[in-house]
C-alpha positions, 0 to 999 in steps of 0.5 A: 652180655657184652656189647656190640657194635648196632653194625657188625665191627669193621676196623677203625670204623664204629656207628654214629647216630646210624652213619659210618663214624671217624677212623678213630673210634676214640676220637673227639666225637666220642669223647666230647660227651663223655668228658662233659659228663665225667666232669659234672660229679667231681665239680659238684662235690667240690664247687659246694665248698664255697658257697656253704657259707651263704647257704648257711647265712639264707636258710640260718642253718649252721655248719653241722647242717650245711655239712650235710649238702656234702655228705649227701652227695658222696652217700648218693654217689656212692650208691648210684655208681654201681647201681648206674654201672650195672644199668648201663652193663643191662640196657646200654651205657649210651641210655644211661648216660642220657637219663643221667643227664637229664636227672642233673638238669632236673637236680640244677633246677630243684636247687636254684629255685629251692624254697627250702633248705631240704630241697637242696639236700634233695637236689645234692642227692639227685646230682649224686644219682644222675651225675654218677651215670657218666664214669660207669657208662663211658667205661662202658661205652669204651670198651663196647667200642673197643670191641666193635672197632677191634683195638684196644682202648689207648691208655691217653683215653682213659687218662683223659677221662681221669684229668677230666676228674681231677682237672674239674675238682680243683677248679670246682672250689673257684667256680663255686666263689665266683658264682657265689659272689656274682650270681648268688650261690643258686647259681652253683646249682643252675650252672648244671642246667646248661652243661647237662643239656649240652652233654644230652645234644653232643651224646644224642649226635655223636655217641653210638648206641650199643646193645648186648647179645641178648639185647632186645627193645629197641636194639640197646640193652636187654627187653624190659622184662629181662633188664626189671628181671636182672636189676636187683632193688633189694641188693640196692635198699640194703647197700644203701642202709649199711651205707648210711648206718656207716656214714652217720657212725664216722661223721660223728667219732667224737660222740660216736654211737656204738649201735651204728657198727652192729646195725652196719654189720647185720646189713652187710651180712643180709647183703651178702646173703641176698647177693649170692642168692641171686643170679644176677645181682646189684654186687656180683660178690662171686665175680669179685671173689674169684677175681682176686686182682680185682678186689686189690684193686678196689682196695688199694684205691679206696685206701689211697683215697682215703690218705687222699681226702684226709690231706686235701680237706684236712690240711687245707683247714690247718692252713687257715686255723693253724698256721694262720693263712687266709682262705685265699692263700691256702686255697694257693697253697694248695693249688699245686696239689691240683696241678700235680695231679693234673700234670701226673693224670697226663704222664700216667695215662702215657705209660705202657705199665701199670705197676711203678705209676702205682708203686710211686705213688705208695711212696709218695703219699708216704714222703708226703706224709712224713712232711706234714708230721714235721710241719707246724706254725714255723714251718716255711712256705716251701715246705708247705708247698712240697707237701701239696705236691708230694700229696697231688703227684700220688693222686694223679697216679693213683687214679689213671693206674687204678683206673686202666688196672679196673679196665683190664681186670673186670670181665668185659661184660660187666665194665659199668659195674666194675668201674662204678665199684671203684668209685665207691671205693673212692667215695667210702674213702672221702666219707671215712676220711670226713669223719677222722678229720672230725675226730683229730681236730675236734673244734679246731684245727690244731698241730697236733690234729695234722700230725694225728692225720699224718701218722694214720695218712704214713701207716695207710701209705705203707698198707697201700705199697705192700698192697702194689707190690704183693700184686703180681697181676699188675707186673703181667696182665695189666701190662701185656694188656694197656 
């Protein structure tokens, strides 16, 4: 099943809407697509913070309910990027990427013209399905490149993909505000319409098509009945309820119901039954099972996410009802996280190793977390702003050495896949973060709330380190091979 070039691979030359393309494989017409689409889920799950508030004011629902326009689309996307990932592995990532557009500009104008508050839940659910189609696919559509050019992708490309990530998320909350206030907040669910319409022209004209060895169709991807025969709705169904089962449990710790974690368990168990049953399933367990670097992988990221979401979120909100700041000025506070990230995306995506961008970041999040422990309504602004540093460094890190530890780790055939993986780790991670967020502040974000945050955020940071520093597979084959 790997991918291959539509024309056989000659080097430095790949296809292009049929023609011969650029000397660089990996250039700006490959890549203009894929970073339009890469940006359109992380923006959507933070330009929603902003406009929450209006939402609630219109439809007269309250803060528990227009909570759910958040949760909605993590849920989905956790879900949909595996499921996106192994579509695009089984009839081609340039196809899904397409569709996946097109159900984002669907999902924009469900939510601008919403009569309703359940249609916007439906319209968050339809962008965390069609925006979950560009990571997978252009982790795809990279290495299918790879191959067809006979280079290895260069790190800087997959650090771009990761700034893009980053770079929008911190600038989705500003987005957000200013579409609120000059357009109404139907605006932050219309914006999609544009950009998922231009990302469909800009892929239509410069993305090349690709097909596996045992494509069919029309010379992307496998025959229909091949693809049907390989694509796995029962592994899907029961992913999705485990999932649910365990979002429903964590966002409510405070009152938790104790009937969620068995129903959880007896779902992961049919999974894993129905999973090794199959030839080619929804979650190829066998292949993460015997691919042991891999697995680490995925667990380290979505623990280091964990730590990542609790702060970004958590601590945010301390600013405001702890410290006494106004939503302007922890929104400024909280900037150079942001730009941390940005700038530590760039230089992490220009290293040749993989191994002490990771360790570093281990150690980070563990020195950021040993800040807010000491932090309360006197600590100084300096202080304040070193901890948002010290939280976005790791986090730039974190999400390029992972990313390039998921490219080499994962068996070429089955990249999609692996790369919408590592995004469930990350988005299992916001979600468990949400609810111990919930369970330390209670009705108000208080001292001792941070500091409960920061002991689990330092004994999580340490859980990370020992896992980058007891995989050896980093120190070797990830390197040999960046």
């Amino acid at each position: 099943m790997t991918e291959t070039a539509r024309t056989p691979p000659v080097p430095g030359v790949g296809t292009v809407g049929g023609s011969p393309a650029p000397a660089d494989p990996f250039g700006p017409r490959l890549m203009a697509p894929l970073l339009i689409g890469s940006v359109l889920n992380p923006v959507n799950s933070t330009m929603i913070a902003t406009g929450l508030v209006a939402i609630g004011h219109d439809f007269g629902v309250g803060a528990a309910r227009t909570a759910w326009l958040v949760a909605s689309l993590y849920l989905a996307s956790a879900v949909a990027q595996p499921a996106m990932g192994r579509l695009a592995d089984l009839l081609g990532p340039r196809r899904v990427f397409l569709c996946g557009l097109l159900v984002v500009c669907a999902a924009g104008v469900v939510g601008a013209l919403a009569p309703a508050f359940g249609w916007l839940i439906a319209s968050r659910v339809l962008l965390g399905i069609g925006t979950s189609a560009a990571y997978p696919s252009a982790m795809a559509l990279l290495r299918a490149q790879s191959v067809a050019s006979g280079r290895e992708t260069p790190r800087p490309v997959l650090g771009r993909l990761s700034l893009a990530s980053l770079g929008s998320a911190a600038v989705g909350p500003v987005l957000g505000g200013v579409l609120t206030a000059t357009a109404g907040w139907r605006a932050i669910f219309a914006v999609n319409v544009p950009l998922a319409l231009i990302g469909v022209v800009l892929a239509l004209l410069w993305l090349p098509g690709t097909r596996v060895a045992a494509g069919g169709g029309d010379g992307e991807g496998l025959g229909g009945r091949t693809a049907r025969a390989a694509f796995d709705p029962l592994g899907i169904t029961l992913f999705t309820a485990a999932l649910t089962a365990l979002m429903v449990f964590l966002m409510d710790l405070e009152r938790p119901n104790w009937a969620l974690p068995p129903l959880v368990l007896v779902l992961v168990a049919a999974l894993t039954w129905w999973q090794l049953r199959r030839p080619r399933p929804f979650i190829d367990l066998r292949m993460i099972g015997r691919n042991r670097p891999l697995a680490i992988t995925y667990l380290r990221h979505g623990t280091a996410y964990l730590v990542i979401y609790m702060v970004m979120y958590g601590y945010a909100q301390w600013l405001e009802e702890g410290h006494g700041y106004s939503a302007s000025h922890a929104g400024l506070i909280m900037l150079p996280m942001s730009g941390a990230a940005a700038v530590c995306s760039l230089l992490g995506a220009r290293t040749k190793g993989i191994y002490a961008p990771l360790v570093l970041a281990a150690v980070l999040l563990a020195a950021g977390s040993g800040v807010l422990l000491l932090s309360d309504e006197s600590t100084p602004l300096v202080a304040l702003l070193l901890a948002a540093v010290l939280f976005g460094l790791p986090q730039g890190l974190s999400s390029t050495g992972n990313q390039a530890a998921v490219y080499v780790q994962a068996p070429p055939k089955s990249v999609g896949a692996a790369a919408g993986l590592q995004r469930t780790s990350q988005y299992v991670g916001a979600i468990t973060a949400a609810g111990l967020i919930g369970l330390f502040y209670g009705q108000r974000a208080t001292a001792a709330g941070l500091h409960g945050i920061a002991m689990v955020a330092g004994a999580l940071s340490l859980a990370v380190l020992l896992l980058t520093v007891t995989d050896r597979a980093l120190r070797t084959r990830a390197r040999t091979r960046a």
